[in-house]
C-alpha positions as CSV (number, residue, x, y, z in Angstrom):
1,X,71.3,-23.2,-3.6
2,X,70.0,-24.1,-7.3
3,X,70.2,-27.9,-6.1
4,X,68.1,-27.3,-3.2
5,X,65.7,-26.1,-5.6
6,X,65.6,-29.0,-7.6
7,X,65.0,-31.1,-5.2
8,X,62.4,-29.2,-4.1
9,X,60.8,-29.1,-7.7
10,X,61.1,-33.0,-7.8
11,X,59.9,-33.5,-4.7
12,X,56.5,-31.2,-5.3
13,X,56.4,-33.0,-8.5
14,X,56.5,-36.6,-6.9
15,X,53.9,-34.8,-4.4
16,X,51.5,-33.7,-7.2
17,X,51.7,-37.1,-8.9
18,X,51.1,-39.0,-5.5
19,X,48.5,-37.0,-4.8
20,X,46.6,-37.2,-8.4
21,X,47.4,-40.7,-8.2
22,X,45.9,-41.3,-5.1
23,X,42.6,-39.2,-5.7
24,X,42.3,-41.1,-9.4
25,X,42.7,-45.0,-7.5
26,X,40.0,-44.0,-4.9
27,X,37.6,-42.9,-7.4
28,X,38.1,-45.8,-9.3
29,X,38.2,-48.5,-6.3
30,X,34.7,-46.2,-5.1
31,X,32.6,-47.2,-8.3
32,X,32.5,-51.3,-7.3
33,X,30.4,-52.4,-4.7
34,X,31.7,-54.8,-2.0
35,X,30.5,-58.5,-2.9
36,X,29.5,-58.4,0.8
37,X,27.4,-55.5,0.9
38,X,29.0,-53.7,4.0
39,X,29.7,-50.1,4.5
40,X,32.5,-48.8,5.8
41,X,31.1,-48.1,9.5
42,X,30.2,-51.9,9.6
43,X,33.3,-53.1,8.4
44,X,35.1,-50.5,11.0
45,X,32.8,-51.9,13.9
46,X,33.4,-55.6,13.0
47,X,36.9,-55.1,13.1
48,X,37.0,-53.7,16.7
49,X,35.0,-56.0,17.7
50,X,37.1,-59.1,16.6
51,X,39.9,-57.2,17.9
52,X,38.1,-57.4,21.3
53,X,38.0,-53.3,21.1
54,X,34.6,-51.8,22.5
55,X,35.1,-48.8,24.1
56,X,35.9,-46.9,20.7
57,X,33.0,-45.4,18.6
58,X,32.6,-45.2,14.9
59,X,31.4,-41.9,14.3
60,X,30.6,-39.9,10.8
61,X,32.5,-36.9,10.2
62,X,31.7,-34.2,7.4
63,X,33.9,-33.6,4.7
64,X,36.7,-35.5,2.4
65,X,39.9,-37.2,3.3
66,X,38.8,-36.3,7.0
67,X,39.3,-39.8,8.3
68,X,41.2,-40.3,11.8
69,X,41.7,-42.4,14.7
70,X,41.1,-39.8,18.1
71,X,43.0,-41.5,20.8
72,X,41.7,-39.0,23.3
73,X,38.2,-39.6,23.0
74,X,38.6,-43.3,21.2
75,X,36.8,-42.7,18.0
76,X,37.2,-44.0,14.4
77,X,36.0,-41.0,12.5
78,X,35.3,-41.5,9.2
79,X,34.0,-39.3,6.2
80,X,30.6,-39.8,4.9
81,X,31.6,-41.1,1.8
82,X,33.7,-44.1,4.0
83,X,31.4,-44.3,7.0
84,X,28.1,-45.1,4.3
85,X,29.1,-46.6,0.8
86,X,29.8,-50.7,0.5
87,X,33.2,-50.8,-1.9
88,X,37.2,-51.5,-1.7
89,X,38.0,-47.8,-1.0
90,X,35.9,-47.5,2.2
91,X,36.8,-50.8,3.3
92,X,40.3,-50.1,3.4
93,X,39.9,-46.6,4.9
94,X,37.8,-47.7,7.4
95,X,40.0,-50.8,8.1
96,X,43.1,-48.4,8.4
97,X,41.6,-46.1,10.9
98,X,40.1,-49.1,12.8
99,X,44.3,-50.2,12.7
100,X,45.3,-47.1,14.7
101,X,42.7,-48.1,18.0
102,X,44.2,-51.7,17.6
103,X,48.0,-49.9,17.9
104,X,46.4,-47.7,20.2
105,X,44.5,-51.3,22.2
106,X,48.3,-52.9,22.1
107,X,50.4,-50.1,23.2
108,X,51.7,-50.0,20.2
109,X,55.5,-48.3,20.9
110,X,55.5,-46.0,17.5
111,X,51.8,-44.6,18.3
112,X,52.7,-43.8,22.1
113,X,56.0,-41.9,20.8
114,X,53.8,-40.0,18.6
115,X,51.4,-39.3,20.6
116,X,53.9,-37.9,22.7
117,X,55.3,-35.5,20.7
118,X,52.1,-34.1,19.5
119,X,51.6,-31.2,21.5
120,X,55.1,-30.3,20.9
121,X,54.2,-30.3,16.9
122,X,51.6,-28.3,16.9
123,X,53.9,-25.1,18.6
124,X,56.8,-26.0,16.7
125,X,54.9,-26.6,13.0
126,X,53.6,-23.1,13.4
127,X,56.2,-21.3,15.0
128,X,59.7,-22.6,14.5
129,X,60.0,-20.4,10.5
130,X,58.7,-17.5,12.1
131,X,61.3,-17.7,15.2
132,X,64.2,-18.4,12.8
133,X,63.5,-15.3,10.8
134,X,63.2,-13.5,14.7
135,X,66.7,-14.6,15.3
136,X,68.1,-13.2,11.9
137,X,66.1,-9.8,12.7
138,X,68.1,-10.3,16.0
139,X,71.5,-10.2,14.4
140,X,72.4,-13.5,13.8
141,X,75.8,-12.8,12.8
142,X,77.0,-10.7,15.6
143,X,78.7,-13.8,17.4
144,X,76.7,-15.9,20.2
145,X,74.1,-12.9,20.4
146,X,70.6,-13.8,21.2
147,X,70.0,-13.3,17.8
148,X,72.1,-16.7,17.4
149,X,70.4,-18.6,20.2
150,X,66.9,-17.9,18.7
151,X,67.6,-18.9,15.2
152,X,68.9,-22.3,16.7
153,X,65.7,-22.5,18.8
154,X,64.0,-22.5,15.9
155,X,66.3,-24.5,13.9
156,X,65.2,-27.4,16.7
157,X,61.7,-26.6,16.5
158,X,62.0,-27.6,12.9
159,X,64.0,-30.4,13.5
160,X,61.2,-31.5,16.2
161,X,58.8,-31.4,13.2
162,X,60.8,-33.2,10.8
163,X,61.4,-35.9,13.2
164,X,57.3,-36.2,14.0
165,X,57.2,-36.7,10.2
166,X,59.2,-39.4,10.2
167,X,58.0,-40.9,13.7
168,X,54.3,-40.9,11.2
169,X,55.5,-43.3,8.5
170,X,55.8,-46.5,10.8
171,X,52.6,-46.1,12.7
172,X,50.9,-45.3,8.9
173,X,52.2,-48.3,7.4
174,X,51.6,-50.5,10.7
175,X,47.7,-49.4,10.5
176,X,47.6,-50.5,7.0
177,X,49.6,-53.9,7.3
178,X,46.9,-54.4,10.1
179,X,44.0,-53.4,8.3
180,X,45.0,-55.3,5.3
181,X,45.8,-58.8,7.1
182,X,42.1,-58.5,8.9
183,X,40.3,-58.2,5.5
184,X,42.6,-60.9,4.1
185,X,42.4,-63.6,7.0
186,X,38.8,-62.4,8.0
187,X,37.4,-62.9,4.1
188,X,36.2,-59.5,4.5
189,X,36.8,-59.1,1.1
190,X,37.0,-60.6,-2.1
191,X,40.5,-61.7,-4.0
192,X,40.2,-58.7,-6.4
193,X,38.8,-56.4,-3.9
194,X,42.1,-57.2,-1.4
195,X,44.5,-56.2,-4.5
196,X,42.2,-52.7,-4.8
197,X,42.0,-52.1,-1.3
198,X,45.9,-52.8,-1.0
199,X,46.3,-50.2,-4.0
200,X,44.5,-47.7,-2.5
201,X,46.4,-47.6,1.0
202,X,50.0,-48.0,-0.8
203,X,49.3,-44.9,-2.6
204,X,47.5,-43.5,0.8
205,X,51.0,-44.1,2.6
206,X,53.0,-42.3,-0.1
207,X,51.5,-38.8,0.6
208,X,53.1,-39.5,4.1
209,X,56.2,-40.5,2.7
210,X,56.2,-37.4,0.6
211,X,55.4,-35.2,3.3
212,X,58.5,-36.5,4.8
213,X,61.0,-35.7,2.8
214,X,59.9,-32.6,2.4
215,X,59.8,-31.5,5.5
216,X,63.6,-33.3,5.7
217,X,64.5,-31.1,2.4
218,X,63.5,-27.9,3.9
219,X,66.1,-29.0,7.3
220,X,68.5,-29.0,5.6
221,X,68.3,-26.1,3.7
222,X,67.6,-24.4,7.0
223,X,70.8,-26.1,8.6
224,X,73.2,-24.7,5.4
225,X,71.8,-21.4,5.8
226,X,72.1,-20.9,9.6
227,X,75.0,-23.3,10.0
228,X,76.8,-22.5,6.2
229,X,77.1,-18.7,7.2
230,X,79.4,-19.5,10.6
């Protein structure tokens, strides 16, 4: 048990210094304007459009770190500090949502498989602790009860979640391999503004990483505790 929490200590650290990390690159890679004076909406348009992409809209959205590709009504949403200011951090934001419509344009297997699975997510993210501890309430213990059979639905909720996690860090680090090969080969951006925009969405893709094994951390904890006691 003290091991598990350990791990969970480092990995919140790691998480706190990705995250500070990641907040203190953008802010720095925000303060230099781009050589070619475009915002982050143009940049997003042109790149659909060389992509041969135009049934999806690039839309302003309030708030920060709100950025997203919505398959469902094919929008690149982008926060008002991406969608209007000209620099290396909203060029590659806008570039790596604009790389989820051209996985989403290609069929792209990773996006599809995610897709898939997120309606199942959203039920099992909220639900699947709450039905463990229902299944322990239940009388766990007492054989193959229903106590047992609920705390092992739950156990696979989780497992469902974990998996989605992981199922994220391909299509993440596909968007920004795309994203950054159109500003390279395009000349969308400067030498020096390629390395920053490159910095920024390596440090982006951690967070996801993180998130990951976190979510794999807390599994397994889950599967010692309902499987450890049998």
């Amino acid at each position: 048990m003290g091991s598990y929490y350990l791990l969970l200590g480092v990995i919140a650290l790691f998480s706190w210094m990705v995250s500070s990390t990641l907040k203190r690159k953008f802010a720095k890679y925000s303060k230099t304007r781009l050589r070619n004076g475009m915002s982050g909406a143009e940049i997003a348009e042109k790149m659909l459009s060389d992509h041969g992409i135009s049934d999806v809209k690039v839309v302003s959205v309030k708030g920060q770190l709100t950025d997203h590709y919505n398959p469902k009504n094919r929008t690149v949403n982008l926060s008002e500090a991406v969608y209007h200011h000209r620099n290396a951090a909203a060029a590659a934001v806008a570039a790596h949502e604009c790389g989820h419509a051209v996985q989403h344009a290609k069929a792209y297997s990773w996006l599809q498989m995610r897709s898939t699975m997120v309606p199942m997510v959203s039920i099992a993210s909220r639900f699947s602790t709450i039905v463990i501890f229902v299944g322990l309430l239940l009388g766990f213990g007492a054989g193959l009860g229903l106590g047992y059979w609920v705390v092992l639905l739950g156990f696979v909720m989780m497992g469902v979640a974990t998996l989605f996690s992981f199922v994220t860090l391909p299509v993440e680090y596909d968007a920004s391999n795309r994203a950054l090969a159109w500003l390279k080969n395009r000349h969308i951006v400067s030498r020096e503004e390629y390395k920053d925009a490159k910095d920024a969405l390596r440090w982006a893709a951690r967070t996801y990483l993180v998130a990951a094994l976190g979510a794999l951390a807390t599994l397994v904890y889950w599967a010692l505790q309902i499987f450890g006691r049998r």
